[in-house]
DSSP file (Angstrom, degrees, kcal/mol; ACC not computed):
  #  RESIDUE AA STRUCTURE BP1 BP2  ACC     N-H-->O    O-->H-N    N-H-->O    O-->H-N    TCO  KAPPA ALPHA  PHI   PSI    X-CA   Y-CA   Z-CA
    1    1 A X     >        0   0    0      0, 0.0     4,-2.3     0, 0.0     5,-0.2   0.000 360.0 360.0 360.0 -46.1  -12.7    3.9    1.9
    2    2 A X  H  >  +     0   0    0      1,-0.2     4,-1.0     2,-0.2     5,-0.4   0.984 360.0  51.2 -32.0 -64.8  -11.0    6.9    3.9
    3    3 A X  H >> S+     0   0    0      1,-0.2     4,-2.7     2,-0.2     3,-1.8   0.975 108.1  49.0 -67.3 -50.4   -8.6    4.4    5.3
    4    4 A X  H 34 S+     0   0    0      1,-0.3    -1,-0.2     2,-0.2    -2,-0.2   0.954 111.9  54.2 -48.4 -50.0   -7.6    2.8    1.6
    5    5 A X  H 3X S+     0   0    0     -4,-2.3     4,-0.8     1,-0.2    -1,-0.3   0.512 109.8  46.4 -40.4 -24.3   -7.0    6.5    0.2
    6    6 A X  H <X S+     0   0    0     -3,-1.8     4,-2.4    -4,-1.0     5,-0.4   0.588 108.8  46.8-112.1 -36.5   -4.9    7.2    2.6
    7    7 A X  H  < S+     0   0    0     -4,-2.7    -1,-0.2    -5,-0.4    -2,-0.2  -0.003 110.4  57.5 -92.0  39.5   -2.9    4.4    2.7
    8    8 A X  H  > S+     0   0    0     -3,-0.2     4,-3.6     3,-0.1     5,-0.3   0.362 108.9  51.6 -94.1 -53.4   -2.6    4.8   -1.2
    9    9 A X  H  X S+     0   0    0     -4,-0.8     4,-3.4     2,-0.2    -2,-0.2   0.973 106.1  45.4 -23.7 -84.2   -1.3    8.1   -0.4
   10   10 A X  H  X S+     0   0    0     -4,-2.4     4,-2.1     1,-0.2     5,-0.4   0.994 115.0  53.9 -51.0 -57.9    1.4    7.1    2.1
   11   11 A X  H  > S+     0   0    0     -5,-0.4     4,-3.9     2,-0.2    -1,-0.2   0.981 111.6  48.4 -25.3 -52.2    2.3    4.1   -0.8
   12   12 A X  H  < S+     0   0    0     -4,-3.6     5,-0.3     1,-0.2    -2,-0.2   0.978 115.4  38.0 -71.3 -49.2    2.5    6.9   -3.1
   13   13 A X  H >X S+     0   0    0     -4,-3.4     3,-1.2    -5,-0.3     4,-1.2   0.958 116.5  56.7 -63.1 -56.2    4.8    9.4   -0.9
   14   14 A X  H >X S+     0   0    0     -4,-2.1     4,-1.8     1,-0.3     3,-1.5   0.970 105.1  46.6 -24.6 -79.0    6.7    6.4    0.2
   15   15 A X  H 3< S+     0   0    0     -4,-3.9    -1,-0.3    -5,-0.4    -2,-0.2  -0.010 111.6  52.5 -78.7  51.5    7.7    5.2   -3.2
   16   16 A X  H <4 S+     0   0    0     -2,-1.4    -1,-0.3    -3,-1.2    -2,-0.2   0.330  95.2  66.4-109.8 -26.2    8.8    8.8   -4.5
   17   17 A X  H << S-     0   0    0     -3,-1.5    -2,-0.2    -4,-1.2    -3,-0.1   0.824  80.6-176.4 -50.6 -41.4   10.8    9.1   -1.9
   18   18 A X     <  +     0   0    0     -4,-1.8     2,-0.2     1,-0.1    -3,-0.1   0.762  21.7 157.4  30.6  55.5   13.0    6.1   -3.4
   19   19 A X     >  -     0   0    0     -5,-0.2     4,-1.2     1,-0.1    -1,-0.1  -0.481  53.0-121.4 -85.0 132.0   15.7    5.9   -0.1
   20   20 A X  H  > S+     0   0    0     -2,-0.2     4,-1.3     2,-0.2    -1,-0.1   0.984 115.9  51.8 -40.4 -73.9   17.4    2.6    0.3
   21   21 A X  H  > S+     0   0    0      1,-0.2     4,-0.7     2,-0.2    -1,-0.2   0.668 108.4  45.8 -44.1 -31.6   15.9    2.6    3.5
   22   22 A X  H  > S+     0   0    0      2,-0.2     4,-1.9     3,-0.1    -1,-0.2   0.984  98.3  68.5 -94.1 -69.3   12.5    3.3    2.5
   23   23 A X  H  X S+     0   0    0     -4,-1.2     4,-1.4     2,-0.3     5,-0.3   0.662  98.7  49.8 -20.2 -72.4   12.2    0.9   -0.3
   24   24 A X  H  X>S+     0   0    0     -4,-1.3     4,-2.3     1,-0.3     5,-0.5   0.945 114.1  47.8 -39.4 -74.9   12.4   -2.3    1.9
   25   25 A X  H  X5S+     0   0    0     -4,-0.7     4,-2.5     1,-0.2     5,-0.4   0.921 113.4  56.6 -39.4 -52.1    9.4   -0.6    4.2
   26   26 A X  H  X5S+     0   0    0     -4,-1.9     4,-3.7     1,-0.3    -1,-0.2   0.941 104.2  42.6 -38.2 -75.1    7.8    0.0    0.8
   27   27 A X  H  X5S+     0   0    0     -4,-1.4     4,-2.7     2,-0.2    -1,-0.3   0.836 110.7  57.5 -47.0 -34.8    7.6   -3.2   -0.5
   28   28 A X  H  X5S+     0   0    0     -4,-2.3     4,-2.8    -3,-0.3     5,-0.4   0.950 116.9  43.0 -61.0 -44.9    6.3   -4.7    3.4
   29   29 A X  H  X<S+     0   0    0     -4,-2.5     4,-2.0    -5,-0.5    -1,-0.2   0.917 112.0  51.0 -74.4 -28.8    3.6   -2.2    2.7
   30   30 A X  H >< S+     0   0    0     -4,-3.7     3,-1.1    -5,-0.4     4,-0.5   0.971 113.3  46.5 -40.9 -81.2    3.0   -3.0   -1.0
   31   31 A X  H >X S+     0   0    0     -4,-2.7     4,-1.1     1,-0.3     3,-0.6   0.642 109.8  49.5 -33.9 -52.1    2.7   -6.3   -0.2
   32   32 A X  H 3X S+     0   0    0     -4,-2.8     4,-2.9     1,-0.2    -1,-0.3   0.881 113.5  58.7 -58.6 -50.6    0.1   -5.8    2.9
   33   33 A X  H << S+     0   0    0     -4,-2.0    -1,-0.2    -3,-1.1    -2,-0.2   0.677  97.4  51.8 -21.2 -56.6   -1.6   -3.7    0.4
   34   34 A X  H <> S+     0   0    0     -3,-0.6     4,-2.3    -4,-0.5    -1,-0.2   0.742 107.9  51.9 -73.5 -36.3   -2.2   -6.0   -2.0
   35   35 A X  H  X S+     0   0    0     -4,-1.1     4,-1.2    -3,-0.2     5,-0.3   0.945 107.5  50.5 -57.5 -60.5   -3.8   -8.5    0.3
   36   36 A X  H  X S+     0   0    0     -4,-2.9     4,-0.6     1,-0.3    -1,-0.2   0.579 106.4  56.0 -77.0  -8.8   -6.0   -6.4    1.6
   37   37 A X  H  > S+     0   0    0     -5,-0.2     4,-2.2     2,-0.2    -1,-0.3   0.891 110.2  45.7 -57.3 -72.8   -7.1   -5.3   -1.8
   38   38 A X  H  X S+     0   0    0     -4,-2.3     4,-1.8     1,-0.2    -2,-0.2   0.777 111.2  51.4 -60.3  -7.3   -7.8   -8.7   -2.6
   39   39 A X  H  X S+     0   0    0     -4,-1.2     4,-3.1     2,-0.2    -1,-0.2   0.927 117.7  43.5 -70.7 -47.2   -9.7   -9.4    0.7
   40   40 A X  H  X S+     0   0    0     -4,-0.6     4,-1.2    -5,-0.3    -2,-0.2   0.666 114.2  45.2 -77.9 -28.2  -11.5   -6.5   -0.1
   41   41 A X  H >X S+     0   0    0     -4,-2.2     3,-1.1     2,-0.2     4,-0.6   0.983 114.9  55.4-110.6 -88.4  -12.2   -7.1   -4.3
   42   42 A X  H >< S+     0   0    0     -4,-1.8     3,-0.7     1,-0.3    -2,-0.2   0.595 105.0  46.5 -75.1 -49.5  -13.1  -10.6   -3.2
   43   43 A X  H 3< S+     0   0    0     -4,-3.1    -1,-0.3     1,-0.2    -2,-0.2   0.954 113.4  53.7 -30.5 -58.8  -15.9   -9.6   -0.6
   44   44 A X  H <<        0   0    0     -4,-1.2    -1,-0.2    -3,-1.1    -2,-0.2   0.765 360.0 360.0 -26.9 -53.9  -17.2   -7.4   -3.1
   45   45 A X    <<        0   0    0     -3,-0.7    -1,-0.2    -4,-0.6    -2,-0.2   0.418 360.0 360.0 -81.4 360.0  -17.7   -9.8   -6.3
């Protein structure tokens, strides 16, 4: 749970940042995010 918080974090700081540059890296990390959400919500149920 540490590790999800913290990479919610870094999401969060990332997309405030709103950089050209950062945005691309943003979305890779969205994305990665999302999966592992659902890995994670599907074990669960």
């Amino acid at each position: 749970m540490a590790l999800l918080s913290s990479l919610f974090i870094a999401l969060w700081m990332l997309k405030t940042l709103e950089q050209p540059a950062v945005k691309g890296t943003y979305k890779v990390i969205a994305d990665l995010h999302r999966q592992l959400w659902g890995m994670l919500k599907g074990q669960t149920q």
